[in-house]
ZATI-138906 format. One record per residue: residue number from 0; x, y, z of N, C-alpha, C in turn. Coordinates in steps of 0.05 Angstrom, whole numbers, m for minus. Layout:
BEGIN
{node NUM, {X, Y, Z}, {X, Y, Z}, {X, Y, Z}} ...
This chain:
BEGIN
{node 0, {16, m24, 0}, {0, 0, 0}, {17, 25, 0}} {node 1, {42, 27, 5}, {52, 48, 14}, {64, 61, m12}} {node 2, {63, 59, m38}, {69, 69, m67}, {40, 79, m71}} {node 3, {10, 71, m64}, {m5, 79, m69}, {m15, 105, m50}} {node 4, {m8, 99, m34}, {m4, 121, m2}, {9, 139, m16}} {node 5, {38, 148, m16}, {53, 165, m24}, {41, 176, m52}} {node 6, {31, 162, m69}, {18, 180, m98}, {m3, 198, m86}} {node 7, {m24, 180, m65}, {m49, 204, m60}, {m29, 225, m40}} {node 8, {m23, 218, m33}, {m10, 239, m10}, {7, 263, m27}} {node 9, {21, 266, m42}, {30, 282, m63}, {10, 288, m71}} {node 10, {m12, 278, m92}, {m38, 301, m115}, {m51, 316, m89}} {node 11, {m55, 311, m61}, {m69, 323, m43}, {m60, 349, m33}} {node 12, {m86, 353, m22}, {m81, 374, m3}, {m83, 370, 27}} {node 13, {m71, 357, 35}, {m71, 338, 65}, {m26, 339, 74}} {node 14, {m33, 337, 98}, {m14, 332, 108}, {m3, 299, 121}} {node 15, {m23, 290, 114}, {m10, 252, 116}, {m27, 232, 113}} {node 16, {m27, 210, 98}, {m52, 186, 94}, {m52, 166, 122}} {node 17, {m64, 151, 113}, {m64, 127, 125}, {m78, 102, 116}} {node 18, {m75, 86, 129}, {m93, 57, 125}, {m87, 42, 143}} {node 19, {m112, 31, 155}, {m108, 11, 169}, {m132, m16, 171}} {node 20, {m126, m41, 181}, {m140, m67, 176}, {m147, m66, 198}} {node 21, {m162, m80, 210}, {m182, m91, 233}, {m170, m112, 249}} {node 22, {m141, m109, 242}, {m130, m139, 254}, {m98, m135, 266}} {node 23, {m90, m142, 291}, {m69, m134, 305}, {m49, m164, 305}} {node 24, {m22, m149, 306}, {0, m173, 296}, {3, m196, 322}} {node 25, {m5, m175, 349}, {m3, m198, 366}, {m27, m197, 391}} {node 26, {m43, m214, 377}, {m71, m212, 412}, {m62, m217, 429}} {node 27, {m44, m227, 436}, {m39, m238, 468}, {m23, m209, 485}} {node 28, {m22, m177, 472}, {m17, m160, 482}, {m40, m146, 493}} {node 29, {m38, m131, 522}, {m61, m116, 534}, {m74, m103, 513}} {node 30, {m62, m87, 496}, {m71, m62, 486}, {m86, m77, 452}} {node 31, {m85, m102, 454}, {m91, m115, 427}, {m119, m102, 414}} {node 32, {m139, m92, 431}, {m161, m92, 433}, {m170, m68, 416}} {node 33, {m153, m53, 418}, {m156, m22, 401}, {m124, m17, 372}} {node 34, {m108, m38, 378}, {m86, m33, 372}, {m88, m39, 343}} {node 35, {m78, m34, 323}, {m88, m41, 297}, {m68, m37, 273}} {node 36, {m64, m59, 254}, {m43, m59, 237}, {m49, m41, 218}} {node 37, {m24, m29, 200}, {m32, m4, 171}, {m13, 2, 167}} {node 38, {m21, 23, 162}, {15, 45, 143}, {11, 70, 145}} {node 39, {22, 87, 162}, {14, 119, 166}, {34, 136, 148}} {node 40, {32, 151, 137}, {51, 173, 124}, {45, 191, 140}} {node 41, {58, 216, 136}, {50, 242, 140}, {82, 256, 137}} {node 42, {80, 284, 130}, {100, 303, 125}, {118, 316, 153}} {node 43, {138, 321, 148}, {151, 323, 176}, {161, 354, 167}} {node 44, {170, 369, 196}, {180, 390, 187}, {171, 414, 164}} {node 45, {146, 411, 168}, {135, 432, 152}, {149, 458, 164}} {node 46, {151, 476, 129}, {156, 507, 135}, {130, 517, 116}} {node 47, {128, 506, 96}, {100, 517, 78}, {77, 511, 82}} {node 48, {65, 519, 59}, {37, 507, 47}, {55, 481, 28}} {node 49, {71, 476, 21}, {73, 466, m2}, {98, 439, 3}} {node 50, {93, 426, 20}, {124, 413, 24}, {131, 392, m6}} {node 51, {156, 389, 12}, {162, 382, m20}, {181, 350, m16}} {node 52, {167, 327, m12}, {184, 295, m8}, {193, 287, 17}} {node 53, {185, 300, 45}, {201, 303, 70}, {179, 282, 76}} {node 54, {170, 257, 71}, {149, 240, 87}, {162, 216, 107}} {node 55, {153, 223, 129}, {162, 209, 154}, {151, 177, 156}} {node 56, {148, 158, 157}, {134, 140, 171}, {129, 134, 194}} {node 57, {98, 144, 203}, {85, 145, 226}, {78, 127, 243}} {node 58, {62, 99, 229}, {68, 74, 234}, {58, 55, 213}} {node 59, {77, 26, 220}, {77, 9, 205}, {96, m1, 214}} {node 60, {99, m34, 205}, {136, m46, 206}, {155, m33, 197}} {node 61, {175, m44, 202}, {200, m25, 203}, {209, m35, 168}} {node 62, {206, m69, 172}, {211, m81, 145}, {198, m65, 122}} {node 63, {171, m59, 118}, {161, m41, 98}, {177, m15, 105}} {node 64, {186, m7, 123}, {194, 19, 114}, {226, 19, 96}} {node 65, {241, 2, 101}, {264, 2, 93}, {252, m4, 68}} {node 66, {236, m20, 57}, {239, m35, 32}, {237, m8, 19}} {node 67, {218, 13, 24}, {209, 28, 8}, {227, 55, 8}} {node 68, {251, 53, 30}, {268, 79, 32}, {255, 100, 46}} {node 69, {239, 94, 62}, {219, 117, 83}, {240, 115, 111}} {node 70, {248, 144, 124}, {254, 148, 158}, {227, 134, 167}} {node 71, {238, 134, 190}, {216, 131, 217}, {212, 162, 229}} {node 72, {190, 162, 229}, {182, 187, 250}, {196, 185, 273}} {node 73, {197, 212, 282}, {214, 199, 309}, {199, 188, 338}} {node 74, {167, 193, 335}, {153, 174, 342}, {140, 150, 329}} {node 75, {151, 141, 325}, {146, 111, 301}, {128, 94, 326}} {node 76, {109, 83, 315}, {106, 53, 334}, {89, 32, 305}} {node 77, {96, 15, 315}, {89, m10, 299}, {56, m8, 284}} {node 78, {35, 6, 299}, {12, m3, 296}, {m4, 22, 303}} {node 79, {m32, 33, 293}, {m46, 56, 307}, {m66, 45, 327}} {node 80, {m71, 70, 347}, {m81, 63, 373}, {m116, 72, 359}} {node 81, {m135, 66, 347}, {m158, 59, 339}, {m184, 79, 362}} {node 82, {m164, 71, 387}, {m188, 89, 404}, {m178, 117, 411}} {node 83, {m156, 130, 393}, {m153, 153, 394}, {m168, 164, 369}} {node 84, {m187, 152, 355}, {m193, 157, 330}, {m226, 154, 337}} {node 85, {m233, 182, 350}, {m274, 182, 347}, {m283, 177, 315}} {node 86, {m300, 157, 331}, {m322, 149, 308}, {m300, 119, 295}} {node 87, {m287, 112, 299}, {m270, 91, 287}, {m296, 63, 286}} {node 88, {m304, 59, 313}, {m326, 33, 315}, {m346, 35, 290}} {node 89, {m363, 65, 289}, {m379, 70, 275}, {m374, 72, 253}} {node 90, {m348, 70, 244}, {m341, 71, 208}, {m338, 38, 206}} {node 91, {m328, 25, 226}, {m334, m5, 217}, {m350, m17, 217}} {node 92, {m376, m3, 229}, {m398, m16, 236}, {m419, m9, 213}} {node 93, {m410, 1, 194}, {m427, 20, 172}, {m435, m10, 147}} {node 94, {m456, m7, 147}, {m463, m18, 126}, {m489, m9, 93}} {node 95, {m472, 7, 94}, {m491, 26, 66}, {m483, 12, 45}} {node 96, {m483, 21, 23}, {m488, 17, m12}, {m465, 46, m16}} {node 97, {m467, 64, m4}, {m453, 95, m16}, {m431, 98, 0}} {node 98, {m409, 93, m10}, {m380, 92, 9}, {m377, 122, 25}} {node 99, {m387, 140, 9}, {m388, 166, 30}, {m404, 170, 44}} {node 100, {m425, 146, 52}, {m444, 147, 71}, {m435, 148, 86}} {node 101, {m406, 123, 102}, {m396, 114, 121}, {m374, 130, 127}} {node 102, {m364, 158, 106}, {m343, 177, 118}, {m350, 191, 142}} {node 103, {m331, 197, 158}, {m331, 218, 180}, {m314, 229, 185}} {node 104, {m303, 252, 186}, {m291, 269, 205}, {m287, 264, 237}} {node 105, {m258, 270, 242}, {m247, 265, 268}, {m260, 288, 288}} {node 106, {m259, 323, 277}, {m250, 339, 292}, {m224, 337, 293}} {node 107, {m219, 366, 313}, {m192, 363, 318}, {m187, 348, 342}} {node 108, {m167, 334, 339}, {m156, 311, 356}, {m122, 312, 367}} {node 109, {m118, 310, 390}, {m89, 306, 391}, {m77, 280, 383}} {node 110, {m46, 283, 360}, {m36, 258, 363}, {m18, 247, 370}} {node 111, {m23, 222, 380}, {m5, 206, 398}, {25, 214, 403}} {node 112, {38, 217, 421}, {66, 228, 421}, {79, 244, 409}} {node 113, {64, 263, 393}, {71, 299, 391}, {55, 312, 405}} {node 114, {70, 338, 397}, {55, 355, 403}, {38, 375, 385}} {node 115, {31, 354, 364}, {13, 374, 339}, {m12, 357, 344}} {node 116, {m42, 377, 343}, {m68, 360, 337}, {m69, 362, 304}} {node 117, {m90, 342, 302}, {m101, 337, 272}, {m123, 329, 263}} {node 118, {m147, 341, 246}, {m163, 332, 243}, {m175, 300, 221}} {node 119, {m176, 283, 220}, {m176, 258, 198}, {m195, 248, 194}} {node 120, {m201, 251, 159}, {m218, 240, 149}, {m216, 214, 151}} {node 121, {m246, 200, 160}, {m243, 168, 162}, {m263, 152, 141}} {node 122, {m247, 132, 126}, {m267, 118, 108}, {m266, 99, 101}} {node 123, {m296, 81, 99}, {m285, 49, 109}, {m276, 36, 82}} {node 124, {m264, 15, 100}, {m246, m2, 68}, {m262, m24, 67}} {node 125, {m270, m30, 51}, {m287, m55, 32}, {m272, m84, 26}} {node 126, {m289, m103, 30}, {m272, m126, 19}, {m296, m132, m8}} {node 127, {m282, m147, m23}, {m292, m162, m47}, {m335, m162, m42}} {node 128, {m335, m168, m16}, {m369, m176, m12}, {m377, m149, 3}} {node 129, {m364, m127, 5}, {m381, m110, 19}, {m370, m103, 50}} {node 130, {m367, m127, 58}, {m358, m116, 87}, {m334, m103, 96}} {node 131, {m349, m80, 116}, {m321, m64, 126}, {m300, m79, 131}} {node 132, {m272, m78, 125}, {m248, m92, 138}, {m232, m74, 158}} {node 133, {m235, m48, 157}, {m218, m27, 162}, {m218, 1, 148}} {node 134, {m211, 14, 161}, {m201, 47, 154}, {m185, 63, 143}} {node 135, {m183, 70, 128}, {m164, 97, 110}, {m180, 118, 106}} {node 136, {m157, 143, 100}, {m167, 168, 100}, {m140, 187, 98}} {node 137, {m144, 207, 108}, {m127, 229, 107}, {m127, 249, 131}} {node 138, {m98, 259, 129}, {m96, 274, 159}, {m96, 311, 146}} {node 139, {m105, 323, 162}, {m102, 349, 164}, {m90, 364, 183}} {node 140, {m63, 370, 195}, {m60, 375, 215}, {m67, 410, 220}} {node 141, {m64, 416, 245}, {m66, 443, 261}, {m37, 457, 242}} {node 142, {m15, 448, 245}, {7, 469, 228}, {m7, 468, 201}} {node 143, {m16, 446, 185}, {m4, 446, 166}, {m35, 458, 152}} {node 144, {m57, 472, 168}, {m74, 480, 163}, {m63, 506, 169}} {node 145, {m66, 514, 189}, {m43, 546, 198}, {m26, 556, 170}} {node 146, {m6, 539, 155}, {5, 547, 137}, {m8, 553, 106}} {node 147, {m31, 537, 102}, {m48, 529, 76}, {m73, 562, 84}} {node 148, {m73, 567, 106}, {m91, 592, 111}, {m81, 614, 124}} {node 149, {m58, 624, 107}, {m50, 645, 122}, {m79, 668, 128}} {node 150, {m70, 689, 136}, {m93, 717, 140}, {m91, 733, 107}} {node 151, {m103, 743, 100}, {m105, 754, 77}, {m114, 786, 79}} {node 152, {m96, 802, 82}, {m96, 834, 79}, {m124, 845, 68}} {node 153, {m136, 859, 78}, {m152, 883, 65}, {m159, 895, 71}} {node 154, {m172, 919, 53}, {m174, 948, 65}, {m195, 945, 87}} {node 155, {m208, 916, 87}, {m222, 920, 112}, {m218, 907, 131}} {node 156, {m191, 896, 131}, {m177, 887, 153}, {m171, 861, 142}} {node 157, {m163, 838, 163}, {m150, 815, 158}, {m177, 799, 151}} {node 158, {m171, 782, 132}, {m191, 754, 130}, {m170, 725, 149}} {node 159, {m196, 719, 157}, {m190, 694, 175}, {m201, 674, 168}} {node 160, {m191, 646, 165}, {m208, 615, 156}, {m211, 601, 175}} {node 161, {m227, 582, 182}, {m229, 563, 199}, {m240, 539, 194}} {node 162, {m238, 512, 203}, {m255, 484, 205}, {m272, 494, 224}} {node 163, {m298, 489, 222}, {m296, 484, 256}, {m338, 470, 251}} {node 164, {m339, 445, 271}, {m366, 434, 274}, {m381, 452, 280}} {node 165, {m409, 453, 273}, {m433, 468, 276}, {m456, 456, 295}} {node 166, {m464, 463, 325}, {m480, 448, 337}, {m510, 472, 329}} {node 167, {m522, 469, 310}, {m542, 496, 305}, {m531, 522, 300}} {node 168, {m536, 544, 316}, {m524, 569, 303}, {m496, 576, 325}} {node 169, {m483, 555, 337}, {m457, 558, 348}, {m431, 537, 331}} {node 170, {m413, 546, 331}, {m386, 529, 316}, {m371, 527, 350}} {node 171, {m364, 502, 338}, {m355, 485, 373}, {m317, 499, 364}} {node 172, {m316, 516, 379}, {m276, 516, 367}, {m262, 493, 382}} {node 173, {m270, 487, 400}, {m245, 469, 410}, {m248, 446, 401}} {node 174, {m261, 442, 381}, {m248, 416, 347}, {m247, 426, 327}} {node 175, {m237, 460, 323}, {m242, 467, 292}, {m215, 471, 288}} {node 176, {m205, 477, 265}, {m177, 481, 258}, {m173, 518, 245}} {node 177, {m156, 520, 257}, {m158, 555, 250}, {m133, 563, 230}} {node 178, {m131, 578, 217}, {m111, 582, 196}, {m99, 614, 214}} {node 179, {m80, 625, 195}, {m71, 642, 212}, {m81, 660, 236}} {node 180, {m85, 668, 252}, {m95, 691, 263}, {m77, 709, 274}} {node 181, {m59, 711, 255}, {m47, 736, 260}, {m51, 761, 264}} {node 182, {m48, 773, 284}, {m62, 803, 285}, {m100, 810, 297}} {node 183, {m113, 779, 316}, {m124, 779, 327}, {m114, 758, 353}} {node 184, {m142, 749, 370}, {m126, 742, 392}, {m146, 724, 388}} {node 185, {m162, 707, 368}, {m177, 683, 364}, {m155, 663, 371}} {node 186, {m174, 640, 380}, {m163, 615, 389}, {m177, 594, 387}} {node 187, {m173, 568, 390}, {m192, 548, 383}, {m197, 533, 414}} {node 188, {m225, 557, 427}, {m229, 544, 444}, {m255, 564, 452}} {node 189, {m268, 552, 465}, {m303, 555, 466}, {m322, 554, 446}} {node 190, {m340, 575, 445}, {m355, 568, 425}, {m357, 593, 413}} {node 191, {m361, 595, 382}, {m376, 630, 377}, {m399, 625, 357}} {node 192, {m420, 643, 374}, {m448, 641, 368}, {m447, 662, 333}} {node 193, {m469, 652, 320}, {m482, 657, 287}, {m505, 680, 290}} {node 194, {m497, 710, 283}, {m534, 713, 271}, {m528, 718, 241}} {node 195, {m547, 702, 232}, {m552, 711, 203}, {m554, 728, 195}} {node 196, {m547, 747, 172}, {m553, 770, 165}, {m561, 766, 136}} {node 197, {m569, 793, 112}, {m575, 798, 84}, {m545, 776, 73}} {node 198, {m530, 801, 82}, {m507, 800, 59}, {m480, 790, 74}} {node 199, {m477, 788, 95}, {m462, 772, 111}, {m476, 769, 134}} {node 200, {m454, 742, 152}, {m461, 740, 189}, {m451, 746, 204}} {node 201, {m459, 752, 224}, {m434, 765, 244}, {m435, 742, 272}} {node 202, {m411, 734, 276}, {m405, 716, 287}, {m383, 728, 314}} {node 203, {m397, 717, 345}, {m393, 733, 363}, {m379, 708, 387}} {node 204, {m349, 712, 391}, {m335, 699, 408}, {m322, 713, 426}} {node 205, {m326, 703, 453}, {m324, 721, 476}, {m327, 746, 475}} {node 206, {m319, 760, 476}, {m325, 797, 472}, {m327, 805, 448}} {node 207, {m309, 793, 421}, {m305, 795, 406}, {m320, 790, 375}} {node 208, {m326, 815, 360}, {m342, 816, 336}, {m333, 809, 313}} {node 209, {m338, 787, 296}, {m333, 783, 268}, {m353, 783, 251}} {node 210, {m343, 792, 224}, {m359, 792, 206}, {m352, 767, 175}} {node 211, {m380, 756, 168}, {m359, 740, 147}, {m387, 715, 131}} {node 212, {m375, 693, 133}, {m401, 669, 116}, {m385, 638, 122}} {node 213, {m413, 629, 123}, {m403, 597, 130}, {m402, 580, 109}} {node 214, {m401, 560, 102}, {m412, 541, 77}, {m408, 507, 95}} {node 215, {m421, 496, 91}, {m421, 469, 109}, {m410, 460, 90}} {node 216, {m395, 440, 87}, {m379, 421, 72}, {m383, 389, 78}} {node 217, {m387, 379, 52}, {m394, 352, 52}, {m379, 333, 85}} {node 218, {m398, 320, 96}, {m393, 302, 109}, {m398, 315, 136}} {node 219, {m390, 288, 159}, {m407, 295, 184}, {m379, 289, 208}} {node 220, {m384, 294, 226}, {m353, 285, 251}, {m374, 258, 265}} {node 221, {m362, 240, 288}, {m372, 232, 291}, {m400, 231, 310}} {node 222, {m393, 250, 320}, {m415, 254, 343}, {m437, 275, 328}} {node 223, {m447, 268, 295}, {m462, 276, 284}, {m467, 310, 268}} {node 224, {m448, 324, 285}, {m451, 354, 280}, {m439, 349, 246}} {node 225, {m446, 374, 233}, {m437, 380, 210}, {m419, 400, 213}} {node 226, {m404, 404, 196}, {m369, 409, 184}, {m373, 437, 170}} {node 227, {m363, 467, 185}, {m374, 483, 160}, {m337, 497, 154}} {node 228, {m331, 510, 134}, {m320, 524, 121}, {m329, 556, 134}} {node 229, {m305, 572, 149}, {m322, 604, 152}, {m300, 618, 141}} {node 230, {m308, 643, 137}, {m283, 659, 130}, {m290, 677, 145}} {node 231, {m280, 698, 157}, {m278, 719, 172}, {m266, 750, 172}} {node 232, {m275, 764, 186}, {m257, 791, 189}, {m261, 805, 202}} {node 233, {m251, 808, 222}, {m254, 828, 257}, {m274, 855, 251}} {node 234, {m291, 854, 259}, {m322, 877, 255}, {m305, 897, 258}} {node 235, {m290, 912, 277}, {m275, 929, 286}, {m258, 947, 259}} {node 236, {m249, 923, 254}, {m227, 933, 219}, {m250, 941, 203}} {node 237, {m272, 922, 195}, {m293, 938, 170}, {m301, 962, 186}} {node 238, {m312, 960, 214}, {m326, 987, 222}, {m309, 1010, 212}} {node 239, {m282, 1010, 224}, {m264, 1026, 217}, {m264, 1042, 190}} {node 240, {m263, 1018, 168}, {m268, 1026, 143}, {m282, 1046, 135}} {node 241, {m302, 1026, 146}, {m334, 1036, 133}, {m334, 1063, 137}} {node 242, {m331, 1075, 170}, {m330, 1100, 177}, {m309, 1124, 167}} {node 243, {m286, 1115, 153}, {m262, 1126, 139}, {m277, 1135, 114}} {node 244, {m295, 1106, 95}, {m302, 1114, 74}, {m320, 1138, 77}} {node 245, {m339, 1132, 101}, {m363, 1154, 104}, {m348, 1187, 108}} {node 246, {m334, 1187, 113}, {m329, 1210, 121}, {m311, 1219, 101}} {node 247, {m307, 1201, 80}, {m290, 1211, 57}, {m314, 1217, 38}} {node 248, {m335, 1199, 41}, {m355, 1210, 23}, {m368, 1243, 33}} {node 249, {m372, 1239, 50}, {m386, 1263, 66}, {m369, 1296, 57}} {node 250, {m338, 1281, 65}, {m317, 1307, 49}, {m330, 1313, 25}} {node 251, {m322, 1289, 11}, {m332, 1292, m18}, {m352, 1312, m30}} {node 252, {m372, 1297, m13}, {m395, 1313, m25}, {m409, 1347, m20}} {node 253, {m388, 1360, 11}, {m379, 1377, 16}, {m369, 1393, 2}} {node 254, {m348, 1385, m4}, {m328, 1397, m34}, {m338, 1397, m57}} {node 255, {m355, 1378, m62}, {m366, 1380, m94}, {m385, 1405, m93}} {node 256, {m409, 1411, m65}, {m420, 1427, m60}, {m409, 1457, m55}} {node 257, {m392, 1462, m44}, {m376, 1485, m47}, {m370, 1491, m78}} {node 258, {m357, 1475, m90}, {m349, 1476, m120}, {m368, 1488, m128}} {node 259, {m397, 1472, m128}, {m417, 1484, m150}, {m434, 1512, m139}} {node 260, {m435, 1519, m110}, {m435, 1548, m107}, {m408, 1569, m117}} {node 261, {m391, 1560, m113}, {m376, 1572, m126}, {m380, 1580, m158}} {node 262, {m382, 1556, m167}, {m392, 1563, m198}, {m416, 1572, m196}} {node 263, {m436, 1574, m174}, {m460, 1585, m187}, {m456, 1614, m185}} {node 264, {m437, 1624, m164}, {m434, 1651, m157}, {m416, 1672, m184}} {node 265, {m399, 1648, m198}, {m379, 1657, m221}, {m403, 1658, m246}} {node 266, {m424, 1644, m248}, {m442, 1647, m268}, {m457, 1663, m261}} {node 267, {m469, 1673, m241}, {m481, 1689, m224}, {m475, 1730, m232}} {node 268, {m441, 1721, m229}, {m430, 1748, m225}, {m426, 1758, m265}} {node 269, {m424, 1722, m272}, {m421, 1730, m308}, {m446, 1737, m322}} {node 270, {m467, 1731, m312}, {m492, 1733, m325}, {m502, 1761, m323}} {node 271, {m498, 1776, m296}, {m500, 1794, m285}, {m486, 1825, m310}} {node 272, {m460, 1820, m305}, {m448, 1838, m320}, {m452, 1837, m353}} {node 273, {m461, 1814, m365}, {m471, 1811, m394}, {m500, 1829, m398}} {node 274, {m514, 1826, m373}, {m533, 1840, m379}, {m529, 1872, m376}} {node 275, {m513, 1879, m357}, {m514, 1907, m355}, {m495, 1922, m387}} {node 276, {m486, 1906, m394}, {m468, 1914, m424}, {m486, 1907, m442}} {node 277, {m516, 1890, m437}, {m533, 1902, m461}, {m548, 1917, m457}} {node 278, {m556, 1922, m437}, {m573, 1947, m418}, {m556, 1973, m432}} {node 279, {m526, 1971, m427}, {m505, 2003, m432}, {m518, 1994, m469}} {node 280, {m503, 1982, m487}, {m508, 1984, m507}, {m544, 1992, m517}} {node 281, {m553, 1983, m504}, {m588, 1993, m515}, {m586, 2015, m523}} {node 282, {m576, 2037, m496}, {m582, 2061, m483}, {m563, 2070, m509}} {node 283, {m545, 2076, m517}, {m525, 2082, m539}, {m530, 2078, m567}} {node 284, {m550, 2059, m572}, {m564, 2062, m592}, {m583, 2074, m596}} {node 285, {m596, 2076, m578}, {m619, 2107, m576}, {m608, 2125, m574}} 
């Protein structure tokens, strides 16, 4: 699997695959019960959006890794721990007809012996007759989302992106993934409440006012909530704007007003004197 791993993992936009079977190399270990054989990739040492061949092996045998010329992560372990993975039971327990029935979303999750979380798509693997055997999917981590979403400049301040689950008109942050927030003091933790508006929403976390739009994106986490896409921009920066522009219009239209008394007073004073020079000429012809 691990030539087929490494091709999706390159065309993507993900920071590491996986796969794993339903079946552990040795039951007679405590941890057999959750413990589970596969092949993890993922990218190490990210500086970009864009890395470029740096893939670690996260887990698997050591023998597949040599064969194929892959490091070990420097937390390598043989096998993935299954019950660090919400919703894992319920992707094997899936029995639909539509393979994206049985996808789910992790949320954000911490993983095992770093210190980076990650959110992972989970999706069940098929045998010949239909039945789940096991799990593959793709990882998204917290850096390597941070780097893919920087903040984006504008005159009405910074744009901000985020993952983040929807319980109704609140996004849960402490499982969403945030892209830069540079130059605010957002974080991925409580909740920030939705009101709808015309032409945008304004979305309100702790003290703090944003303005911006959601879009839900295919698929569900496991504990049912839906997955939305937001983009953002601190109310504060557009207010700002807005009130810069107003008062540039207000100049504006000030000045344009002055202008055209001015010209009415220069047409005023020219109309004036044309007539008294045909008034003089009348008088001189009589």
């Amino acid at each position: 699997m691990i030539p087929a791993l490494e091709t999706t993992m390159a065309g993507s936009t993900c920071s590491g695959v996986y796969f794993c079977l339903d079946a552990t190399a040795n039951t007679t270990l405590p941890e057999s019960k959750t413990s589970r054989m596969g092949v993890y990739l993922r990218y190490s040492s990210l500086r970009s959006a864009h890395p470029s061949g740096t893939t670690a092996y996260f887990r698997g045998t050591v023998d597949a890794a040599r064969e194929n010329g892959l490091q070990l992560h420097n937390r390598w372990n043989p096998e993935l721990d299954t019950s660090l993975i919400p919703g894992y039971r319920q992707v094997m327990a899936w029995e639909g007809e539509r393979l994206s029935g049985g996808c789910l979303w992790t949320g954000r999750v911490p993983l095992l012996d770093t210190w980076e979380s990650v959110t992972l798509l989970c999706v069940p693997v098929r045998d010949g007759n239909g039945t789940v055997r096991g799990v593959c999917g793709m990882e998204l981590s917290e850096l390597y989302f941070g780097l893919s979403h920087s903040t984006v400049p504008s005159s009405y301040g910074s744009f901000l992106m985020l993952l983040a689950p929807m319980n109704g008109d609140t996004l849960l942050l402490d499982k969403a993934m945030l892209g830069s927030t540079e130059g605010t003091d957002l974080s991925a933790s409580g909740e920030m409440r939705i009101r709808s508006g015309r032409d945008y929403d304004t979305f309100i976390w702790n003290d703090t006012t944003y303005l911006g739009k959601y879009q839900v994106i295919p698929g569900r986490l496991a504990d049912g909530y839906p997955l939305a896409a937001v983009t953002l921009i601190p109310e504060s920066g557009y207010r700002h704007r807005a009130q810069t522009a107003r008062i540039g219009w207000i100049l504006g239209s000030l000045g344009f007003l002055a202008g055209m008394l001015v010209l009415a007073a220069a047409l005023s004073r020219r109309a004036r004197r044309r007539t008294g020079s045909l008034r003089g000429s009348g008088r001189s012809t009589s």
